[in-house]
Structure formats: C-alpha cells, structure tokens
Backbone as JSON, one array per atom type, in Angstrom:
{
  "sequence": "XXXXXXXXXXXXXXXXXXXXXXXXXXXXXXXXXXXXXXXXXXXXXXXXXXXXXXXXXXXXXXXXXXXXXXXXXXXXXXXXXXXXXXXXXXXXXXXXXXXXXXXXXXXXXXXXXXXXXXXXXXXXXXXXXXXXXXXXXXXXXXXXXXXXXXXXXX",
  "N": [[0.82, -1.19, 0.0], [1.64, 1.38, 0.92], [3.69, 1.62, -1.26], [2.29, 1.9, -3.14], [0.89, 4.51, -2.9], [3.29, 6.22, -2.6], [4.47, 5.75, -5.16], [2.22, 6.62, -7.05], [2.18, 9.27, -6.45], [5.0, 9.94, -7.22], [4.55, 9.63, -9.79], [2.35, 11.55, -9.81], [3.62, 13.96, -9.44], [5.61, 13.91, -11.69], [4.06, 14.52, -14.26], [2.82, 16.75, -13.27], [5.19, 18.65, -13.71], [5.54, 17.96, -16.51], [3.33, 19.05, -17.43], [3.7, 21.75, -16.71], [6.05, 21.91, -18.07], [5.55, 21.85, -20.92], [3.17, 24.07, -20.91], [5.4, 26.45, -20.34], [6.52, 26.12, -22.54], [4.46, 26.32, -24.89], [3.81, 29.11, -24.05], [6.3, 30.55, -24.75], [6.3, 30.47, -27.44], [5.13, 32.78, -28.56], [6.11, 35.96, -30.38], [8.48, 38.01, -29.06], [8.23, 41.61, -28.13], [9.97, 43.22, -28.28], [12.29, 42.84, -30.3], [14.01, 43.38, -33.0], [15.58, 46.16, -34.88], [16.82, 48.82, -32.87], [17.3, 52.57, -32.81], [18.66, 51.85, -34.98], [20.33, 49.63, -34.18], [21.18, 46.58, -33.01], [18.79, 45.15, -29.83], [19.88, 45.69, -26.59], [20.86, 43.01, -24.48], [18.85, 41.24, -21.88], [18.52, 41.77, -18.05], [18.34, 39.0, -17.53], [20.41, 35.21, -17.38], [20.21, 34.85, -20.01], [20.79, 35.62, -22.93], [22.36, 36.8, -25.83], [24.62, 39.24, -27.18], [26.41, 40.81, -29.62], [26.46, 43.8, -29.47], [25.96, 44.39, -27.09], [27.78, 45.7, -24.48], [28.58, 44.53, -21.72], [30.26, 42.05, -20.15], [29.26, 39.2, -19.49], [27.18, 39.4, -21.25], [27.96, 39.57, -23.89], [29.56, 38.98, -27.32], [31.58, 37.79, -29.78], [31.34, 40.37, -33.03], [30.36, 38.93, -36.69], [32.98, 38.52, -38.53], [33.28, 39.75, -42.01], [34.46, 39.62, -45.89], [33.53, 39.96, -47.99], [31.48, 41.5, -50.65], [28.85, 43.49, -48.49], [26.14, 42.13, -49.19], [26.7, 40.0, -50.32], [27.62, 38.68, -48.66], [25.23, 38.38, -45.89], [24.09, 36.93, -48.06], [25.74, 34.77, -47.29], [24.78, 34.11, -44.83], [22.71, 33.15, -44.32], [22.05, 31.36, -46.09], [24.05, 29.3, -44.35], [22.14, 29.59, -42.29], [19.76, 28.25, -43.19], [21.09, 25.73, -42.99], [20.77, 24.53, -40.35], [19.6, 22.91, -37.64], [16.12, 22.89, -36.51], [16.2, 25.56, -37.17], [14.23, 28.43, -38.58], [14.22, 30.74, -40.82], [12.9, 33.9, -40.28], [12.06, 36.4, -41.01], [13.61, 39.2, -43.39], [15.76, 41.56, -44.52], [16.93, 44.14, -45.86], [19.72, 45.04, -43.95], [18.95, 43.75, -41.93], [18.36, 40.67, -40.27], [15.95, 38.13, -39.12], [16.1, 35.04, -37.12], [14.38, 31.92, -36.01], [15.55, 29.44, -33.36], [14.25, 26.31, -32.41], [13.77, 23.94, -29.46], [15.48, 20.41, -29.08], [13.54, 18.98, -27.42], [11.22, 19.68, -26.58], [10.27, 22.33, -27.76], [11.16, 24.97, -26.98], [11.66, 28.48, -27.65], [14.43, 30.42, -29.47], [15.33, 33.31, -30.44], [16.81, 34.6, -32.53], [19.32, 37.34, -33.75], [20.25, 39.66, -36.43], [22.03, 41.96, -38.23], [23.53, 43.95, -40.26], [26.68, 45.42, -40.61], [28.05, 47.61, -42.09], [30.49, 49.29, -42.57], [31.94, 48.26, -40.07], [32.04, 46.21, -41.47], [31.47, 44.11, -40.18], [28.75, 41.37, -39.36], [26.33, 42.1, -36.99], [24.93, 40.22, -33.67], [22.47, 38.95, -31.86], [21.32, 36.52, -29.62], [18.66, 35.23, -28.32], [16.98, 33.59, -25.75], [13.53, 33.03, -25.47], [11.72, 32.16, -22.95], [12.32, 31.31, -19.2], [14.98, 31.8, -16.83], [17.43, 30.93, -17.11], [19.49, 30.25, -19.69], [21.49, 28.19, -19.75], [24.02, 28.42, -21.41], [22.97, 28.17, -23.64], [22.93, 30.25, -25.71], [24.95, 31.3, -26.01], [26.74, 29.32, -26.86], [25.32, 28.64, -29.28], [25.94, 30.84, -30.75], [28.79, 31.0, -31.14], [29.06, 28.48, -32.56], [27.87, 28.8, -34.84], [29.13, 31.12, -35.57], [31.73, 29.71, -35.89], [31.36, 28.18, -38.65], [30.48, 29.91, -40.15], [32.71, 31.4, -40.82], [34.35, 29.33, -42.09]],
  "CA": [[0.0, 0.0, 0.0], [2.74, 2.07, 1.12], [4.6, 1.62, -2.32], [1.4, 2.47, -4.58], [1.07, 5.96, -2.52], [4.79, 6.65, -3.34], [4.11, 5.32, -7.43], [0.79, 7.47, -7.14], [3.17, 10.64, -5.66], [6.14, 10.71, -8.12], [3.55, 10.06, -11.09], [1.53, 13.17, -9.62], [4.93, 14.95, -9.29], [5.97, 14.04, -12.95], [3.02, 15.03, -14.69], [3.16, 18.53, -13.11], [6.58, 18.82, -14.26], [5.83, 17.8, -17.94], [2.52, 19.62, -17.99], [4.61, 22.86, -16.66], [7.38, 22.85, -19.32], [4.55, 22.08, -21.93], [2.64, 25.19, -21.32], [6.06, 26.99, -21.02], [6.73, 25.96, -24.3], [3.47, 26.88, -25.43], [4.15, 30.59, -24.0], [7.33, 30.48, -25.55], [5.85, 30.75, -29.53], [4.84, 34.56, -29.09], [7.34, 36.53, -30.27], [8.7, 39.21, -27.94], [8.09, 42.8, -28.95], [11.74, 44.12, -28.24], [12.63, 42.25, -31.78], [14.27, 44.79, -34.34], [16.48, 47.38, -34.3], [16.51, 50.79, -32.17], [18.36, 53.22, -32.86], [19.79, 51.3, -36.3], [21.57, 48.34, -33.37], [20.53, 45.02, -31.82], [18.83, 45.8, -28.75], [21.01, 44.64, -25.51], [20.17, 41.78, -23.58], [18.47, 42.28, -20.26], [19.24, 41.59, -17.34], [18.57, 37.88, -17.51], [21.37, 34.95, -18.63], [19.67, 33.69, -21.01], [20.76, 35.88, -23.81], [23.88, 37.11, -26.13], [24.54, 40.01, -28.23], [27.76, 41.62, -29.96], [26.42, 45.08, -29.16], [25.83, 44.66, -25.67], [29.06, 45.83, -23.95], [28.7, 44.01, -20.72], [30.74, 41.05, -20.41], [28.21, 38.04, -19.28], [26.18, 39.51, -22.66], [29.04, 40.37, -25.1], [29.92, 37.58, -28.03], [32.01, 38.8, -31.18], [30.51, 39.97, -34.34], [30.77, 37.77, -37.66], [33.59, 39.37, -39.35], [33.57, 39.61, -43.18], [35.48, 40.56, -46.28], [33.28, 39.92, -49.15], [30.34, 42.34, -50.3], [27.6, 42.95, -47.71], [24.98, 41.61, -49.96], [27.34, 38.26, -50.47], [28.12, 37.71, -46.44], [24.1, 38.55, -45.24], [23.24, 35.54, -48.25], [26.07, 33.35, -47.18], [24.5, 33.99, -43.38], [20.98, 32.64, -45.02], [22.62, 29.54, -46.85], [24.45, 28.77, -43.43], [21.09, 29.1, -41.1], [19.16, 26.86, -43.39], [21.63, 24.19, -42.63], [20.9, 24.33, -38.96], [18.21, 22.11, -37.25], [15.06, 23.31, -36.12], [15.9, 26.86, -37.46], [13.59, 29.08, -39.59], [14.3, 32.62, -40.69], [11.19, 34.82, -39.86], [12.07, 37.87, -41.72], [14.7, 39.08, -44.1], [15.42, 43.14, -45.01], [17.99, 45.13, -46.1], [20.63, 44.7, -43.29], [18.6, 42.68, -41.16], [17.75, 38.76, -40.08], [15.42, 37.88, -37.77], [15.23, 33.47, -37.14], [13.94, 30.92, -34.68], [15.51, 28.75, -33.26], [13.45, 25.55, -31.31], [14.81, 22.89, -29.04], [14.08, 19.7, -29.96], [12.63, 18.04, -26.9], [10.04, 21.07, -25.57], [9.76, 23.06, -28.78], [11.57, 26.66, -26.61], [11.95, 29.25, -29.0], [15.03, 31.46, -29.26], [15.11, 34.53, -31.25], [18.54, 34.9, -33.48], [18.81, 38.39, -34.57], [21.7, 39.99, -36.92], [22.62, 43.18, -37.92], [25.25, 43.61, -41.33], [27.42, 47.02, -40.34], [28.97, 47.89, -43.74], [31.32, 50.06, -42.13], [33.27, 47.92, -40.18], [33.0, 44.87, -42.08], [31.05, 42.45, -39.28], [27.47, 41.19, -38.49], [26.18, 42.01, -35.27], [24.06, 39.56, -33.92], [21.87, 38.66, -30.87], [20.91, 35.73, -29.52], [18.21, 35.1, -26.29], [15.63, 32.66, -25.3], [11.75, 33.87, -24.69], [11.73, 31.88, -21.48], [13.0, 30.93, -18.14], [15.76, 32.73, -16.39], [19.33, 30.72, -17.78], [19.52, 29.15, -20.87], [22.91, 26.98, -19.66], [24.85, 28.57, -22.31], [22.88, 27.45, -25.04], [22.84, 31.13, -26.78], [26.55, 31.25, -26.4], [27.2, 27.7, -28.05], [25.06, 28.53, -31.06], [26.9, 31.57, -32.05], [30.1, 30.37, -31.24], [28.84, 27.45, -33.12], [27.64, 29.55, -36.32], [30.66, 32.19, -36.18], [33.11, 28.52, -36.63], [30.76, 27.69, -39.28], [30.63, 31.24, -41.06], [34.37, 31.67, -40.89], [34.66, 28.42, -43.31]],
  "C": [[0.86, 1.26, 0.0], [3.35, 2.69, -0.48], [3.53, 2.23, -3.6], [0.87, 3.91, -4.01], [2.32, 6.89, -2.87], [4.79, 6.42, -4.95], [3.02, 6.73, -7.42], [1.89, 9.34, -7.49], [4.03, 10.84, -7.0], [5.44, 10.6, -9.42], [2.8, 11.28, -10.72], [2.72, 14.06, -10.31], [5.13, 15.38, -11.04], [5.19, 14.39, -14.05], [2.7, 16.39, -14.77], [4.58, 19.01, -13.7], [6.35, 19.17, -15.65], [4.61, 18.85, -18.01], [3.57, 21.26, -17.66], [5.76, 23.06, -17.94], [6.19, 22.85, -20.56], [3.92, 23.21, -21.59], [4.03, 26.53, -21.17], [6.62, 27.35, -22.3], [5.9, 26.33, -25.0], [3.39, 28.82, -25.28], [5.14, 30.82, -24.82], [7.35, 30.8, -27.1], [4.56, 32.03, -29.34], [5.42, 35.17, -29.23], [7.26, 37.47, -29.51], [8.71, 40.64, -28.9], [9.33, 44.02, -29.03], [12.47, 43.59, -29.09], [12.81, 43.23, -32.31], [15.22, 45.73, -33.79], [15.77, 48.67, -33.48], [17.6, 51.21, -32.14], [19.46, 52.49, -34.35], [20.46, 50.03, -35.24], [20.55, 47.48, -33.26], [20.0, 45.52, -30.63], [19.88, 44.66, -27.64], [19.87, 44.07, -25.32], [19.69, 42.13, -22.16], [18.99, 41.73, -19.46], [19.13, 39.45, -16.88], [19.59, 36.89, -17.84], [21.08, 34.08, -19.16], [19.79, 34.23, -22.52], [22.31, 36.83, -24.24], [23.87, 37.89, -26.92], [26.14, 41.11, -28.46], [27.58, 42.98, -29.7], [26.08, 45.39, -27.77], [27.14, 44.32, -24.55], [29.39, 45.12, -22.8], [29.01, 42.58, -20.76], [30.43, 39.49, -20.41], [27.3, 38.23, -20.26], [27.29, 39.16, -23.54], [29.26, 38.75, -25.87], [30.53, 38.88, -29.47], [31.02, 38.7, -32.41], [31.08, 38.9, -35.22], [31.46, 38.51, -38.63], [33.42, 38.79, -40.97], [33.92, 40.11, -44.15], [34.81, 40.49, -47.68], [32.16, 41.41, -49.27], [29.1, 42.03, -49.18], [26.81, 41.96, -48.03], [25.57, 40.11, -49.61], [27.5, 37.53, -49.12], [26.35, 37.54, -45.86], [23.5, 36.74, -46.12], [23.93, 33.97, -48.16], [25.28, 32.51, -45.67], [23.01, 32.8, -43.24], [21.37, 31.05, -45.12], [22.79, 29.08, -45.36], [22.93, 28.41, -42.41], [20.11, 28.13, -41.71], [20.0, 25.56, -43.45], [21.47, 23.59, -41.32], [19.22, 23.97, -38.58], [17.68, 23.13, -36.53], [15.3, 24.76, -36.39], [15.39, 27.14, -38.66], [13.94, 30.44, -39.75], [13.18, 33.21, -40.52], [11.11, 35.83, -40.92], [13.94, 38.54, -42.05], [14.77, 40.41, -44.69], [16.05, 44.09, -44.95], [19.38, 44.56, -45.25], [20.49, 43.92, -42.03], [17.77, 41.4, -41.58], [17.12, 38.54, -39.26], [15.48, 36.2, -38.33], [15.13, 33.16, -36.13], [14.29, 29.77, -34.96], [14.71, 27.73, -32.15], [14.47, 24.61, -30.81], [14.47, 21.63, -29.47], [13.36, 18.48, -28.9], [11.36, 18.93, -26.81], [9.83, 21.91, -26.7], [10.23, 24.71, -28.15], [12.1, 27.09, -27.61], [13.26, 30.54, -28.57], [15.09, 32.04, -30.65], [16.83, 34.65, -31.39], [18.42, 36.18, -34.21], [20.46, 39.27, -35.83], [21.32, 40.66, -37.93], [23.95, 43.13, -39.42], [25.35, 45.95, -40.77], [28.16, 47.11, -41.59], [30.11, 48.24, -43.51], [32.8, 49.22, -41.26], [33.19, 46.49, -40.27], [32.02, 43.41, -41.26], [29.41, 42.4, -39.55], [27.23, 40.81, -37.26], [25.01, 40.71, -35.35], [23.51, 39.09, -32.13], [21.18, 37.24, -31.25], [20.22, 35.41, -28.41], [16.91, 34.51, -26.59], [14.48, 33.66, -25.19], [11.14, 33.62, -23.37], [13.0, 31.35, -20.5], [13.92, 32.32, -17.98], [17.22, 32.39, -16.64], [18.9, 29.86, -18.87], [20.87, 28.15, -20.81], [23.81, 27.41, -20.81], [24.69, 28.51, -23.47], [22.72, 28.71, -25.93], [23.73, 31.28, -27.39], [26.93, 30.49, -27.0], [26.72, 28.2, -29.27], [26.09, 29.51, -31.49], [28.13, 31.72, -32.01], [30.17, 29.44, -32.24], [28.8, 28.09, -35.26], [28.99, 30.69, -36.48], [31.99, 30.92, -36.97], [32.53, 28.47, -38.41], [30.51, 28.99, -40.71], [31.96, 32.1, -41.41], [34.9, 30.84, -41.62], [34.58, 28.84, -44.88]]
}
C-alpha cells in the first residue's frame, strides 16, 4: 500500500513537471516585442542569462561579431545559406541589413530569437541571440553563435 502511494506521488509529481514545461513551451511561440532594431543596433540583452549580443558591452552579454570581407549583400546571403543548414531553425524575416530566425529545441519546442545586424562600415554582423523563457539558458545562446561564427568563418 505504502509503495502504490509513493508510485501514485512521483507520477503526480511528474506530470506537473511535464505539464509545466509544456505550457512553457506553449508561452514560448509569441514573439517578444523588443525584436528589431533601435536606434539602427541590436537591442542589448536584459538583465537575464539567457541571452547574447555583440552590441551589448557588458561582459556576461558580449559575443564577437561575424567578421567579413566579401560584399555585404554576399556575407548577409552566405548567413541565409548557413542558417538553413541548422536544425530546427527558420528565418522569420529578411530586409535590407537585417535577419530575424527561430531557433526551437528539440525536446520542448523553446523558441530562441537569433537576430543579426550587417554594419557595412566595419565589415562584421552584429548579432543577438536570447531565449523567450525561463531565467538561464545553460549557455545554449553562447554555443550557437560560437557554433555559427566557426561555421561562417569556413
């Protein structure tokens, strides 16, 4: 009896768990309305760490831009080619010197917002990267565009 009150219990438990990240995840696919430039930049990251951006000077944000040496035009559609090679990402929107895509995870479906920025001037694309939920993403904004700068430097 004992043992089917304890079964009963951590099936309650686990249930709340999964139904909790499922309707996180379901919050998660509205985009956020601080998307886009201001002021012509990326906006910074806030004060959460769950997000990464080459224009946000503070050092727990900060990630380098994506330097390049060809024409703008040619680096923004190698940036294109490169993100449709990458799982679960979609571009959203595509326009002049900006990229907006989404990426998902692929157990829970969390959506992060990839944003980037071509500066003509000196040569790089800026680029932000930050989850829509929780309060740490474990690094995972930093990996991708560490991941995509290796990958856009080929």
């Amino acid at each position: 009896m004992k043992a089917a009150h304890i079964l009963l219990g951590v099936a309650g438990l686990g249930a709340l768990v999964l139904g909790s990240l499922a309707w996180r995840a379901q919050l998660s696919r509205t985009r956020p309305p601080q998307l886009g430039l201001a002021q012509g930049r990326l906006r910074p990251c806030g004060d959460r760490p769950n997000a990464v951006c080459s224009e946000d000077p503070r050092p727990d944000h900060h990630v380098e831009p994506l330097p390049f040496t060809s024409p703008p035009d040619e680096a923004m559609a190698r940036l294109q080619r490169l993100l449709a090679t990458q799982p679960r990402a979609r571009i959203i929107g595509s326009g002049g010197s900006y990229l907006h895509a989404e990426f998902r995870s692929a157990l829970w479906g969390f959506v992060d917002d990839v944003e980037f920025r071509v500066d003509e001037g000196a040569k790089v694309i800026h680029l932000r990267s930050a989850s829509r939920q929780g309060y740490s993403d474990m690094g995972v904004n930093r990996k991708r565009v560490e991941a995509l700068r290796a990958a856009f430097g080929k």
